[in-house]
C-alpha positions as CSV (number, residue, x, y, z in Angstrom):
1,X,-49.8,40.1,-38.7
2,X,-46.1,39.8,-38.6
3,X,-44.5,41.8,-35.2
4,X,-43.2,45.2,-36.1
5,X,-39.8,44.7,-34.7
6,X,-38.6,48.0,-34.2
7,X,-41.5,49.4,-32.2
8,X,-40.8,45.6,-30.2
9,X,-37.3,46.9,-29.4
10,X,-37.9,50.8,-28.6
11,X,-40.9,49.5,-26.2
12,X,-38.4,47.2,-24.7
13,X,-35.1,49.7,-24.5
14,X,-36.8,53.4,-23.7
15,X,-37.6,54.5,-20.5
16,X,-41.2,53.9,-19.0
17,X,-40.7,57.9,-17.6
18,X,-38.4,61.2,-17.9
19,X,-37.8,63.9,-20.3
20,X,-37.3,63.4,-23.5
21,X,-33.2,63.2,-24.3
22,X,-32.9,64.4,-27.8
23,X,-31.0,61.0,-28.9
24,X,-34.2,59.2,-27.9
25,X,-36.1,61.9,-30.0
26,X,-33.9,61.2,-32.9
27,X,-33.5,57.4,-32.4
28,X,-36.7,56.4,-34.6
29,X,-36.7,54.9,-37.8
30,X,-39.2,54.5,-40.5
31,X,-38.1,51.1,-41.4
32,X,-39.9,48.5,-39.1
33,X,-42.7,47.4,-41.3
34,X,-42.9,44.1,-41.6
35,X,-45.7,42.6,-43.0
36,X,-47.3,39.2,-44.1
37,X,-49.1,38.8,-47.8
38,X,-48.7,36.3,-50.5
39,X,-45.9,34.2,-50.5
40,X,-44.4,35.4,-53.8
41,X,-45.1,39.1,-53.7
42,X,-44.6,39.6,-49.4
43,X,-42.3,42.4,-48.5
44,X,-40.3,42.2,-45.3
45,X,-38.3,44.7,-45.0
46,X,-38.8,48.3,-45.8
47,X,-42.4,50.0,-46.3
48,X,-41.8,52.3,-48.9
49,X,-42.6,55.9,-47.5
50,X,-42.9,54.3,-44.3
51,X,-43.6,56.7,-41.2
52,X,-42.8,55.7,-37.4
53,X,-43.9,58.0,-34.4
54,X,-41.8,57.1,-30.7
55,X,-43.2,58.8,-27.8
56,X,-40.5,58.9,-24.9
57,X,-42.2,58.5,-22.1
58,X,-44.7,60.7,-22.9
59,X,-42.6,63.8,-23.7
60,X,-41.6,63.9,-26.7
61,X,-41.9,62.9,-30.6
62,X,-39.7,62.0,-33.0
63,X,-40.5,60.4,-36.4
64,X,-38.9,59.4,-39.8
65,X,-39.3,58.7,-43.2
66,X,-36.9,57.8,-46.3
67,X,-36.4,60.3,-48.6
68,X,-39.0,58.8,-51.5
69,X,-39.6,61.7,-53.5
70,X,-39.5,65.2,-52.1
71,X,-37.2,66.4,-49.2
72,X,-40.0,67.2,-46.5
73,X,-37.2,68.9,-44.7
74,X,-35.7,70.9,-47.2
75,X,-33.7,73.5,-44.6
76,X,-32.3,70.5,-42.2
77,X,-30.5,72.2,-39.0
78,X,-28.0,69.3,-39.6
79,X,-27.2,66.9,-42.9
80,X,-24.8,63.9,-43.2
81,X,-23.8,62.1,-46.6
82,X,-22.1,58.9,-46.0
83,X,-22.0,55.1,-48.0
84,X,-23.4,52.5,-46.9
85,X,-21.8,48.5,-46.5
86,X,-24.4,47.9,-49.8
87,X,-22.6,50.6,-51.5
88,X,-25.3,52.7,-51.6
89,X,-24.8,56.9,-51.1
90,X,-27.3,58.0,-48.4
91,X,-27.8,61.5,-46.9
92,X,-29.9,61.5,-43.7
93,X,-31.4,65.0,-42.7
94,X,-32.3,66.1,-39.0
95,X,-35.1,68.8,-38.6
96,X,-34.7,71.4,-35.8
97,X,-36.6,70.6,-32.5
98,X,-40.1,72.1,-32.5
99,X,-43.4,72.4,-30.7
100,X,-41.9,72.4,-26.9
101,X,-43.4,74.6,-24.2
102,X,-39.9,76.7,-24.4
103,X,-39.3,78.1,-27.4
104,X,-36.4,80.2,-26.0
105,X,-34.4,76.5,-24.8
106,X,-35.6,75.0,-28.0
107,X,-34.0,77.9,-30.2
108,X,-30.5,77.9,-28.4
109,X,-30.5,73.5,-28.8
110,X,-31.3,74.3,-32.5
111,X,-28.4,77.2,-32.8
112,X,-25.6,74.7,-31.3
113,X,-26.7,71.6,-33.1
114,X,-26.6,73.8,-36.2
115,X,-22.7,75.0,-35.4
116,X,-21.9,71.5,-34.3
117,X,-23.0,69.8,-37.5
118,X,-21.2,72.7,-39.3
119,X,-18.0,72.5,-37.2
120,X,-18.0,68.6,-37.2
121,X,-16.7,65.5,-39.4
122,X,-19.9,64.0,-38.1
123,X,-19.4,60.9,-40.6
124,X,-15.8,60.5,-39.3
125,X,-16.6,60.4,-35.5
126,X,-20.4,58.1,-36.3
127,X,-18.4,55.5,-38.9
128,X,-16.6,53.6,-36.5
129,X,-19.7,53.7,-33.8
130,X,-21.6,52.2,-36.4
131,X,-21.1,48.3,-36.7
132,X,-21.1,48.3,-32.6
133,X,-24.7,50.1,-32.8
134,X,-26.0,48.0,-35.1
135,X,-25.2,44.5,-33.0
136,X,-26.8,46.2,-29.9
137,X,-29.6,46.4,-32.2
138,X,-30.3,43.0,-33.4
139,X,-29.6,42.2,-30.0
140,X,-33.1,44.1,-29.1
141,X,-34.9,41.5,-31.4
142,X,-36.8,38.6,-29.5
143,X,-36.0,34.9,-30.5
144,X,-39.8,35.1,-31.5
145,X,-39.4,37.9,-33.5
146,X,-36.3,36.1,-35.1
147,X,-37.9,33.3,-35.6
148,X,-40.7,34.6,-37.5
149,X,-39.0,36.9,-39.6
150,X,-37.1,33.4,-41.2
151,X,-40.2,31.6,-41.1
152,X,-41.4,34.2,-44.4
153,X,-38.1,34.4,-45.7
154,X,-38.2,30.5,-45.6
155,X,-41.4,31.0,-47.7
156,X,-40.1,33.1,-50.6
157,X,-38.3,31.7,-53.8
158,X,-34.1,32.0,-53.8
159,X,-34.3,34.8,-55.1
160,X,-37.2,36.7,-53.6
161,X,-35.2,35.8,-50.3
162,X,-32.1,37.1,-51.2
163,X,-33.8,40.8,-52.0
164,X,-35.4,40.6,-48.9
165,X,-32.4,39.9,-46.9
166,X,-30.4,42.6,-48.8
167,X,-33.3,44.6,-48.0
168,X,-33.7,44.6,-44.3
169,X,-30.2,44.6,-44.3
170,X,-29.9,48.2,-45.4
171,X,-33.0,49.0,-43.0
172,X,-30.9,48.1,-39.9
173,X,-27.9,49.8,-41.1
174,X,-29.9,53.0,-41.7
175,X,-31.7,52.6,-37.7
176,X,-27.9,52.5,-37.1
177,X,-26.8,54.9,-38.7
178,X,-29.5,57.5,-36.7
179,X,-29.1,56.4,-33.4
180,X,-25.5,56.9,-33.7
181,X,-25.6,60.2,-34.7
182,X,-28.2,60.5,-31.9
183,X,-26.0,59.7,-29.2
184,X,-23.3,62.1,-31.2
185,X,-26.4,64.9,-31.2
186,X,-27.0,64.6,-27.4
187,X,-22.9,64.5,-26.4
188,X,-22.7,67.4,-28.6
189,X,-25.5,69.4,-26.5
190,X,-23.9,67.8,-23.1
191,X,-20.3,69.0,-24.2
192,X,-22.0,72.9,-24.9
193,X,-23.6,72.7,-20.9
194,X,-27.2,70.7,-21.8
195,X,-28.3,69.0,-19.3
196,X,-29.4,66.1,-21.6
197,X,-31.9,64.9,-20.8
198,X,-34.2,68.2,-19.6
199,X,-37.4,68.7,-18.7
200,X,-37.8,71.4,-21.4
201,X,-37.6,68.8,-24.2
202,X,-41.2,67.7,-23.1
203,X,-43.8,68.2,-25.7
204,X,-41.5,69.0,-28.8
205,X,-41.0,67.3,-31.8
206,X,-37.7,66.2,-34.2
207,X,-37.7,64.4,-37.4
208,X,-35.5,63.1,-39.7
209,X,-35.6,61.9,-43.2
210,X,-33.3,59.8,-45.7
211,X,-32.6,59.4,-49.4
212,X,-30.4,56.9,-51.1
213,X,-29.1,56.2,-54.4
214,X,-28.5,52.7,-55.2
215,X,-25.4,51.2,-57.4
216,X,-27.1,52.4,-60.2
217,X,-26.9,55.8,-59.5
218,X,-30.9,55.8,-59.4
219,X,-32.9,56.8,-56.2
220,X,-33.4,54.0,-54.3
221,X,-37.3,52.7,-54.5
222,X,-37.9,51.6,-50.8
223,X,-40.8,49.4,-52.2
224,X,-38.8,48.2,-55.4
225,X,-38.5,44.8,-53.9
226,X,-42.2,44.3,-52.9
């Protein structure tokens, strides 16, 4: 079975223990599967309606999904529309943090992130971060990893391989485009006296979602390519 690359790198890059900080709660990404089949019909890339679950050293959850059909978060304390390099127009949504033993801290996060994201060009201040965030994430990939992922592109026809490239290529963009506005998310709650990370964070739960439409105009099938 072909490494899941992403879980590869969180395991790698988060903490072994502390409390959860919200942009480690945000930073996951339902975009990791990668997986073997037959040569002419593999996808590697994207898993349509793909869902990944981090647990940060035990306190916390986040998890992510793309935006395939319904909004499962349909009142999102925070939104952000942007374009991607590939052209396409995106919106990722953020869900309130949920399920923590203090539902008292977990209201007042929820209230500023809601006035940050109101009172912020969050696209203006993440843009520029982006490109930066994204090399520190390749970076994370092993040369094993790297090195498998081109042996099944090798496999595919021309054109097969150019999807797939296009493909994972929007997938790291989007993982870059979250743990940007992570880091934004948890300087936001430092700036409004957070301590980030806190021990309250342990135990609840964040997700986040995204939805695309392609060149087209069409929403983008995540599994269009397979």
């Amino acid at each position: 079975m072909t490494p899941d690359l992403l879980d590869d790198a969180l395991d790698r890059s988060a903490p072994a223990t502390r409390a959860a900080d919200p942009a480690d709660l945000r930073a996951m990404i339902g975009a990791a599967s990668r997986e073997p089949g037959r040569p002419r019909r593999r996808r590697i890339g994207l898993a349509a309606g793909a869902l990944a679950v981090l647990l940060v050293g035990g306190a916390g959850v986040a998890t992510a999904t793309d935006g395939f059909g319904a909004w499962s978060i349909p009142e999102p304390v925070g939104a952000v529309s942007f374009t991607m390099s590939n052209g396409f127009d995106c919106e990722l949504r953020f869900s309130e943090y949920r399920d923590g033993p203090d539902p008292v801290f977990l209201s007042e996060v929820n209230r500023t992130l809601d006035e940050w994201y109101r009172a912020t060009d969050v696209v203006g201040e993440a843009q520029s971060l982006v490109p930066q965030k994204l090399k520190d994430y390749l970076a994370l990939r092993s040369p094993h990893d790297q090195a498998e992922l081109e042996r099944q592109l090798g496999e595919l026809s021309p054109e097969e391989r150019a999807k797939a490239i296009a493909h994972n290529e929007f997938g790291d963009e989007w993982i870059a485009w979250t743990l940007v506005i992570a880091d934004l998310e948890a300087q936001a709650l430092r700036d409004a006296g957070f301590a980030v990370p806190d021990p309250r964070f342990v135990g609840s739960e964040a997700s986040s979602q995204i939805q695309c439409f392609d060149r087209d105009g069409q929403v983008y099938d995540f599994g269009a390519d397979s």
